[in-house]
BADO-168481 format. One record per residue (C-alpha): residue in three letters; x, y, z. Coordinates in Angstrom, 1 decimal, m for minus. Example, Ala and Ser with C-alpha at 12.3 -4.5 7.8 and 13.67 -1.06 7.14 Angstrom:
<sites>
SITE residu     xx     yy     zz
SITE    ALA   12.3   m4.5    7.8
SITE    SER   13.7   m1.1    7.1
</sites>
This chain:
<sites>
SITE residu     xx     yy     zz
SITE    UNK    7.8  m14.5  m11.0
SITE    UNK    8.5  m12.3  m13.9
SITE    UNK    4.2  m11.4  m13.7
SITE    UNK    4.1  m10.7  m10.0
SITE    UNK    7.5   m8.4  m10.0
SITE    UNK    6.0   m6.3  m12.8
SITE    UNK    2.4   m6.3  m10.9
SITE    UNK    4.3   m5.2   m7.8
SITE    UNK    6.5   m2.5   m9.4
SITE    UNK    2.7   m1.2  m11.2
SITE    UNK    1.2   m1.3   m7.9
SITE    UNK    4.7    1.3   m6.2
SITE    UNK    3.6    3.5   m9.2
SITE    UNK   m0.3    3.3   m8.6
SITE    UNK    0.0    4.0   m4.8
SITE    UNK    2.4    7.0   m5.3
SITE    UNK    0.2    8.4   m7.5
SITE    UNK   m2.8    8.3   m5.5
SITE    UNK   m1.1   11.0   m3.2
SITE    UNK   m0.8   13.9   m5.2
SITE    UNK    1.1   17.4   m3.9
SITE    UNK    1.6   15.2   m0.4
SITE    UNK    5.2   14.5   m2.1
SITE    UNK    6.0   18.1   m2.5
SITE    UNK    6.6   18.2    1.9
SITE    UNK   10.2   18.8    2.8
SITE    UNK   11.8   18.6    5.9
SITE    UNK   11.8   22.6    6.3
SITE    UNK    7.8   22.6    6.1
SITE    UNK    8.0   20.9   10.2
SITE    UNK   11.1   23.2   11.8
SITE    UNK    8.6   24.6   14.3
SITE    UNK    6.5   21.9   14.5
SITE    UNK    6.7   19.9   18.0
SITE    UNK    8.3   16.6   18.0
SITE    UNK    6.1   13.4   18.3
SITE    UNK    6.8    9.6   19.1
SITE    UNK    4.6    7.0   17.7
SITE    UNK    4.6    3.7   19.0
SITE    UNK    4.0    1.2   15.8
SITE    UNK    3.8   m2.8   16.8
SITE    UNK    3.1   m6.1   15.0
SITE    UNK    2.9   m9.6   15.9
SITE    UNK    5.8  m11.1   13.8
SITE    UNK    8.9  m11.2   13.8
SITE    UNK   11.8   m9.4   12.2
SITE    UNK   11.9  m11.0    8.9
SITE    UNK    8.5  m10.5    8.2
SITE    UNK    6.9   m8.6    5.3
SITE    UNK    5.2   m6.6    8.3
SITE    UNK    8.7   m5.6    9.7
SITE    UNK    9.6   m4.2    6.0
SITE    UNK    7.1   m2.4    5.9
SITE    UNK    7.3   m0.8    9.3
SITE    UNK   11.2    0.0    8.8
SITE    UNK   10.5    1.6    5.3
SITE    UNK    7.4    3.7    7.0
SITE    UNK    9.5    5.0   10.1
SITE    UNK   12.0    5.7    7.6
SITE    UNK   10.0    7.5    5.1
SITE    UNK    8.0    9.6    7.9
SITE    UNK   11.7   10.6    9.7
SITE    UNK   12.9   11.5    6.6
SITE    UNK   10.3   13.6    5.4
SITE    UNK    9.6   15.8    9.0
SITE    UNK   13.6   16.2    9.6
SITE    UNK   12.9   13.8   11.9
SITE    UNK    9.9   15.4   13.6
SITE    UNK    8.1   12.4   14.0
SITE    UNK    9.6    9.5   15.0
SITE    UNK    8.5    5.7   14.9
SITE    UNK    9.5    3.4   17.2
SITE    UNK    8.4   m0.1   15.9
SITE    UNK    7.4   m3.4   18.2
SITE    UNK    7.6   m6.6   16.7
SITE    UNK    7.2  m10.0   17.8
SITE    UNK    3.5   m9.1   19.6
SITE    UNK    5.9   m7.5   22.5
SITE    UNK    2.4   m5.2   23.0
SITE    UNK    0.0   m8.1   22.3
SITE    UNK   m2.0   m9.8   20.0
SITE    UNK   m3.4   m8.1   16.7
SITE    UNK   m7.0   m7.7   18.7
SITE    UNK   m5.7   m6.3   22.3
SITE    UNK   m3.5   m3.9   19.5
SITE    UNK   m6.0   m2.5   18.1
SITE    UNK   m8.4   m2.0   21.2
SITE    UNK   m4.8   m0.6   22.3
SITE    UNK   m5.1    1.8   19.7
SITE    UNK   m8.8    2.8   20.3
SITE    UNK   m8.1    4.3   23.5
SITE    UNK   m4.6    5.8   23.1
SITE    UNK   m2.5    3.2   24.5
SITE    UNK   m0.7    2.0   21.4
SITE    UNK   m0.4    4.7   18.2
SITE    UNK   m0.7    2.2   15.3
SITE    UNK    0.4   m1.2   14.2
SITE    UNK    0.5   m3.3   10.7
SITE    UNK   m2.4   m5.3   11.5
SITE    UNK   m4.5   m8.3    9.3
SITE    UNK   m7.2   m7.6    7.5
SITE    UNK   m8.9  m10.2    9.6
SITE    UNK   m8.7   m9.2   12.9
SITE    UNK   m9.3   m5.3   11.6
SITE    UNK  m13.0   m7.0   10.4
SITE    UNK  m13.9   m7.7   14.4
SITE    UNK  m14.0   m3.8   14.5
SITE    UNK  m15.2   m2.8   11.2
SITE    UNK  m17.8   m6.3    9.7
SITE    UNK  m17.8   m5.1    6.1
SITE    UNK  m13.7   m5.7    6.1
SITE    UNK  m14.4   m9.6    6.0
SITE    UNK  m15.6   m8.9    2.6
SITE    UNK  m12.0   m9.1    1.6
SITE    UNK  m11.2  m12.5    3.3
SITE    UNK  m14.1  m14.5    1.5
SITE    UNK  m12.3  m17.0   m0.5
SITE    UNK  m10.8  m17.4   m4.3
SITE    UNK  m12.2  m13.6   m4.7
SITE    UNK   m9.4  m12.3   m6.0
SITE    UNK   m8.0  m14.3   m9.3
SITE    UNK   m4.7  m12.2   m8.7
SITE    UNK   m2.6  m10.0   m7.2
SITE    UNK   m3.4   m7.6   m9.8
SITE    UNK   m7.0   m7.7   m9.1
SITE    UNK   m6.3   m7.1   m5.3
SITE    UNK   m4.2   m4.1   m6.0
SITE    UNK   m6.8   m2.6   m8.1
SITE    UNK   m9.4   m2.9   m5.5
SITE    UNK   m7.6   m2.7   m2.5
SITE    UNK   m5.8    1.2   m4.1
SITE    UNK   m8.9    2.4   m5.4
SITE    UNK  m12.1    3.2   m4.7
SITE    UNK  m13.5    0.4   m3.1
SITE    UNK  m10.4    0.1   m0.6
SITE    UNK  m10.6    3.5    0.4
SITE    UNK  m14.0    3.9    1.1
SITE    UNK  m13.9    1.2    3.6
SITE    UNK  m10.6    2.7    5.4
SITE    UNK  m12.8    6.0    5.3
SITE    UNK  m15.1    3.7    7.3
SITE    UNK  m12.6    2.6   10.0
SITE    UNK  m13.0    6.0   11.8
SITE    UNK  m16.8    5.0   12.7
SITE    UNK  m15.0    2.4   15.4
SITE    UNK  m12.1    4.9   16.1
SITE    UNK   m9.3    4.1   14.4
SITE    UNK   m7.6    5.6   11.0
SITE    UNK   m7.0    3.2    8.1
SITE    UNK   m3.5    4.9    6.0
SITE    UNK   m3.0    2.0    3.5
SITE    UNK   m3.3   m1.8    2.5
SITE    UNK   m0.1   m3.7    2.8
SITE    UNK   m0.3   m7.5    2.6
SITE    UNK   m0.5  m10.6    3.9
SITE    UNK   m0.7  m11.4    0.6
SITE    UNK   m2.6  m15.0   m0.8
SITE    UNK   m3.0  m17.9    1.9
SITE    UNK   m2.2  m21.6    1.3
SITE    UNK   m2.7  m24.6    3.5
SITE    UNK   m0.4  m26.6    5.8
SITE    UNK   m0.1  m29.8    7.7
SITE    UNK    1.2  m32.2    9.6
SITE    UNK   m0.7  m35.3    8.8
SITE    UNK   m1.1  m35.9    4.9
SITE    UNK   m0.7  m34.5    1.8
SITE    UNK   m3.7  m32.5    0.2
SITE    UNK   m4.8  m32.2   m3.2
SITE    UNK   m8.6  m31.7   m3.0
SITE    UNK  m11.5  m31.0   m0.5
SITE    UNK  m11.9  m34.7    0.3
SITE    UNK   m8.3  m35.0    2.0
SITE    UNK   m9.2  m32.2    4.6
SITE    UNK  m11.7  m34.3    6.3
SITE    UNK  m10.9  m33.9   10.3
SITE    UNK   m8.1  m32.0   10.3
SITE    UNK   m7.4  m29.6   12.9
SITE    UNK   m6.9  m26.2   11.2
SITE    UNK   m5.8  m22.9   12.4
SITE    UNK   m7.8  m20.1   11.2
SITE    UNK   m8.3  m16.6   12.3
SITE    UNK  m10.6  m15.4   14.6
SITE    UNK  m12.4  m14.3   11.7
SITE    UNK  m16.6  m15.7   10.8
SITE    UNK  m15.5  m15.9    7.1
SITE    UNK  m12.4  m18.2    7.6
SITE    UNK  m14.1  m20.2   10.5
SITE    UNK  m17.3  m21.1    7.6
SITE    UNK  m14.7  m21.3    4.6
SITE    UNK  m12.5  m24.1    6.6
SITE    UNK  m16.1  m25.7    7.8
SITE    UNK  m17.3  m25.9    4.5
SITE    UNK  m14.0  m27.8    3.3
SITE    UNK  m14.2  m30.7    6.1
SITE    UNK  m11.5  m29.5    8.3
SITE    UNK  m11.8  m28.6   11.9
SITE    UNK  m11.8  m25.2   11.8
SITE    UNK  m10.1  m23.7   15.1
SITE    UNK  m10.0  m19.9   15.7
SITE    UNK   m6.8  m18.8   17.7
SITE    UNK   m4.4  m15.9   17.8
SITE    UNK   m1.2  m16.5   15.8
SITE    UNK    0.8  m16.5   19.2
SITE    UNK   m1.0  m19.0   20.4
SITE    UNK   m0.9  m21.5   17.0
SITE    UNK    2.7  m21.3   16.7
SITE    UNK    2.7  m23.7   20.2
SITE    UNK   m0.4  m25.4   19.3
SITE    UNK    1.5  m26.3   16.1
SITE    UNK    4.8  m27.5   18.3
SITE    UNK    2.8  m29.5   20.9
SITE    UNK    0.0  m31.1   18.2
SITE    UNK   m3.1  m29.8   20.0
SITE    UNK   m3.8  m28.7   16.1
SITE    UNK   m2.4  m30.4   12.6
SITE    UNK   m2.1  m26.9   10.3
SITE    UNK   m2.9  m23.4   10.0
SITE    UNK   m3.2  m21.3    6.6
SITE    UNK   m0.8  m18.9    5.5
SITE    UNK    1.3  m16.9    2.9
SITE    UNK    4.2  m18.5    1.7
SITE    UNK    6.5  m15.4    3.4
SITE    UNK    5.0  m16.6    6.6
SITE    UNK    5.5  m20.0    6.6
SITE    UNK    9.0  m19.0    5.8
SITE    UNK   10.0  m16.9    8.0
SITE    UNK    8.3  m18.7   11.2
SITE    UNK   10.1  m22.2    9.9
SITE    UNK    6.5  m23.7    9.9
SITE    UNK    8.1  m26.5    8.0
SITE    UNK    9.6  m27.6   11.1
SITE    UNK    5.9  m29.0   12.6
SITE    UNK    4.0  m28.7    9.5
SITE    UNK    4.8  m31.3    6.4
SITE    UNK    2.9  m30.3    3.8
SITE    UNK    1.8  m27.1    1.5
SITE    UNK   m0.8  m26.9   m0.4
SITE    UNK   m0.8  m24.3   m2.8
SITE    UNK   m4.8  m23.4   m2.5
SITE    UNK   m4.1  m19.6   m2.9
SITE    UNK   m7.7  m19.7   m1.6
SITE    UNK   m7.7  m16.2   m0.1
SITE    UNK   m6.0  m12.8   m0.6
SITE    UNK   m5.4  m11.6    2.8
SITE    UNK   m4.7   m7.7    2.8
SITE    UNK   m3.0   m6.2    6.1
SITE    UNK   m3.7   m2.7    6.9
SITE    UNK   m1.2    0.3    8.2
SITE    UNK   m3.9    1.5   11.1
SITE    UNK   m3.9    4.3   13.7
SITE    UNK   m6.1    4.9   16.6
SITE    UNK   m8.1    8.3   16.1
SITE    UNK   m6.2    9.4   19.4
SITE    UNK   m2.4    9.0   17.7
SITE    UNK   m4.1   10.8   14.7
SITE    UNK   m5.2   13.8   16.0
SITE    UNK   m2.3   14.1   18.3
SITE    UNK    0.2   14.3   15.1
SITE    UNK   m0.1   18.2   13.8
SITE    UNK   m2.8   18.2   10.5
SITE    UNK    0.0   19.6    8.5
SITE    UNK    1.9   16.4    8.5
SITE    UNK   m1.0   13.8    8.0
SITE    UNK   m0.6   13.4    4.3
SITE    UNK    2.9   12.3    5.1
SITE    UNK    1.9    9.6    7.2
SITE    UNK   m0.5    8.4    4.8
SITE    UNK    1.6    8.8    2.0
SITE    UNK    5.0    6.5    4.0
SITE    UNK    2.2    4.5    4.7
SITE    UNK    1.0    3.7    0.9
SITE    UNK    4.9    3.7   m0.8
SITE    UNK    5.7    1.3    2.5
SITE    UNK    3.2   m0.9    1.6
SITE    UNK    4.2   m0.9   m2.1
SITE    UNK    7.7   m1.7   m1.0
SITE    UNK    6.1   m4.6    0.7
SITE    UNK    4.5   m5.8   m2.0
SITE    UNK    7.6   m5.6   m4.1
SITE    UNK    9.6   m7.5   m1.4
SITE    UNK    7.2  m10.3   m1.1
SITE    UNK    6.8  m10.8   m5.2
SITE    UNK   10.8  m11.1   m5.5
SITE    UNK   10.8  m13.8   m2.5
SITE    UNK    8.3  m15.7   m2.9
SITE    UNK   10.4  m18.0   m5.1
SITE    UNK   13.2  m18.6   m3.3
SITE    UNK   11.3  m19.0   m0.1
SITE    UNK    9.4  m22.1   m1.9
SITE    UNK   12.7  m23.7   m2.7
SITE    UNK   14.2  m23.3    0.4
SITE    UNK   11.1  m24.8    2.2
SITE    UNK   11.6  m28.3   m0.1
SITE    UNK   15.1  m28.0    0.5
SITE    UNK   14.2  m28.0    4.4
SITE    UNK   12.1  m31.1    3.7
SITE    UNK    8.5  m29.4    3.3
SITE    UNK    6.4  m31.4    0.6
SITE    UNK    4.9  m28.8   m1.7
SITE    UNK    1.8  m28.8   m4.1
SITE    UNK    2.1  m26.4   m6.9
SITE    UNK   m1.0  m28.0   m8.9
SITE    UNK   m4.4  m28.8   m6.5
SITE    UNK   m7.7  m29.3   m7.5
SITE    UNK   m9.0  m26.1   m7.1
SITE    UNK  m11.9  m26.4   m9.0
SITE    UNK  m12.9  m28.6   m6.6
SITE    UNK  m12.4  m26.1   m3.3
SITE    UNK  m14.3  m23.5   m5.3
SITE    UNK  m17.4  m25.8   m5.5
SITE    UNK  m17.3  m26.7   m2.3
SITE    UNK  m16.9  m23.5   m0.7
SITE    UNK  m20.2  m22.0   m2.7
SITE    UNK  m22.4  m22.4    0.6
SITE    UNK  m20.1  m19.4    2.1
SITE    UNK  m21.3  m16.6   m0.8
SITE    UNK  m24.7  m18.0   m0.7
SITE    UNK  m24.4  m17.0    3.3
SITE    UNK  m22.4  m13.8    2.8
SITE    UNK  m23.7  m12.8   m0.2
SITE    UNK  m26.5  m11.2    1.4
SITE    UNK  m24.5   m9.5    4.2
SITE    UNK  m21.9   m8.0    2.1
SITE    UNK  m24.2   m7.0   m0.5
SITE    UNK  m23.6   m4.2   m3.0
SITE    UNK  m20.1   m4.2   m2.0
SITE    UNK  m19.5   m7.5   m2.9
SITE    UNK  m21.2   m7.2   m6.4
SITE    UNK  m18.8   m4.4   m6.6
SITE    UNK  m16.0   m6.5   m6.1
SITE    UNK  m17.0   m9.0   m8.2
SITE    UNK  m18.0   m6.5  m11.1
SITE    UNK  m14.4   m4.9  m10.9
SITE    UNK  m12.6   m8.2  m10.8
SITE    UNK  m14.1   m9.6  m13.7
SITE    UNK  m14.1   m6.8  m15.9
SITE    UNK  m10.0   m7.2  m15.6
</sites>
């Protein structure tokens, strides 16, 4: 716990770096400039990482434009699910939301290179990618489908739940009925490990989960905890199999409807509310582990994960190809830490 609060406090420092003179704004600077209401949703619920890091941003941005520019958050997937958000925010319905990394890859292809699994040995190595050069160039990309990527929050590492049986290894996944995200890489990765990989919105897994149509879904601890998954789902397993980053995205028409001299203080609230995110999730994630066993929830700390990495080596001998370059990047970065 100790490591991950110290990687999250480096990672506040390393995004507020990356802005520069953007810090140097004050309220003054936007006196005469015309006042503007964004619209930011999400599909969670209020005690979500996502909603920290929406309050922190709306907070930061007000703050910074004497109040100028005002956010006006939607949780709870009041404006819809994380795909009809961002077509929402293609065509100027919706200004921006805190969306997966996953559901962002529909739009853009090359962001499923983040989702392929056990790519990221840590949340160090995620950070370092994700804030540099690598992570920007492919939020640079997101304007070719007409949206504007600001930063990388997170979702943060995914582990496995269920209803059925406890699982330590590849072989006890055979059959089971897992929720993934409407995402290629997931469907393939869950294929490869015996389950029955079923791609759904989250809105619509939280019922599946209640009525048993499906046996488990795979998610960070903060969201198990905060949905009370452990009240239909029995068992964790602690596969930590993929780092899921979540992105603060805008459509291109919310962009360039906000003044140009106030865009470097949406990206920087963006990047320091994600840090804050990060924070808040690392200083949780312990207590919302014990909590979970204390509400019943069978946890495994200790899996065989050797054996899921060997048996999901058919999904980089598929992807390998597609993501190319980038993904040697990736890997090159990684392990040189």
């Amino acid at each position: 716990m100790l490591r991950r609060s110290f990687l999250a406090t480096a990672s506040v420092a390393a995004l507020a770096g990356l802005i520069g003179s953007a810090a140097s704004a004050a309220p003054e600077d936007f006196a005469d400039m015309e006042p503007v209401s964004l619209r930011l949703a999400h599909v969670v619920n209020e005690q979500d990482g996502f909603h920290v890091a929406a309050e922190r941003f709306a907070e930061l941005v007000s703050e910074r434009t004497g109040g100028k520019i005002e956010v006006e958050i939607f949780p709870n997937a009041t404006l819809g699910d994380e795909r009809t958000l961002l077509e929402g925010m293609q065509i100027g319905s919706i200004d921006m939301g805190v969306i997966t990394n996953g559901p962002v890859s529909n739009f853009l292809p090359e962001m499923a290179v983040f989702e392929l699994p056990f790519l990221f040995p840590s949340n160090e190595d995620a950070y370092e990618v994700l804030d540099g050069e690598i992570g920007q160039e492919l939020l640079d990309r997101l304007e070719t489908v007409n949206l504007k990527g600001l930063a990388y929050a997170e979702r943060g590492f995914r582990n496995l739940t269920n209803s059925v049986r406890p699982v330590a290894s590849p072989d006890d996944m055979g059959g089971l009925r897992i929720r993934v995200m409407e995402n290629p890489v997931y469907i393939d990765t869950f294929r490869e490990l015996g389950a029955n990989a079923i791609p759904m919105a989250w809105t619509e897994a939280l019922t599946a989960m209640q009525q048993s149509t499906i046996d488990g879904q795979e998610n960070p601890v903060n969201v198990v905890h905060s949905f009370k998954l452990d009240e239909t789902q029995s068992y964790m397993t602690m596969t930590r199999h993929s780092y899921a980053p979540a992105i603060f995205v805008m459509g291109q028409p919310a962009w360039n409807k906000v003044p140009e001299e106030a865009h470097d203080v949406l990206v920087e609230a963006a990047r320091e509310a994600s840090a804050h995110e990060r924070e808040v999730n690392a200083e949780m994630e312990a207590q919302q582990l014990d909590e979970l066993r204390e509400r019943g929830m069978e946890i495994d700390l200790d899996p065989d994960l050797d054996a899921f990495k060997a048996q999901i080596q058919p999904v980089y001998d598929e992807y390998g190809e597609k993501f190319g370059e980038l993904l040697e990047r990736i890997q090159a970065q990684t392990t040189a830490n």
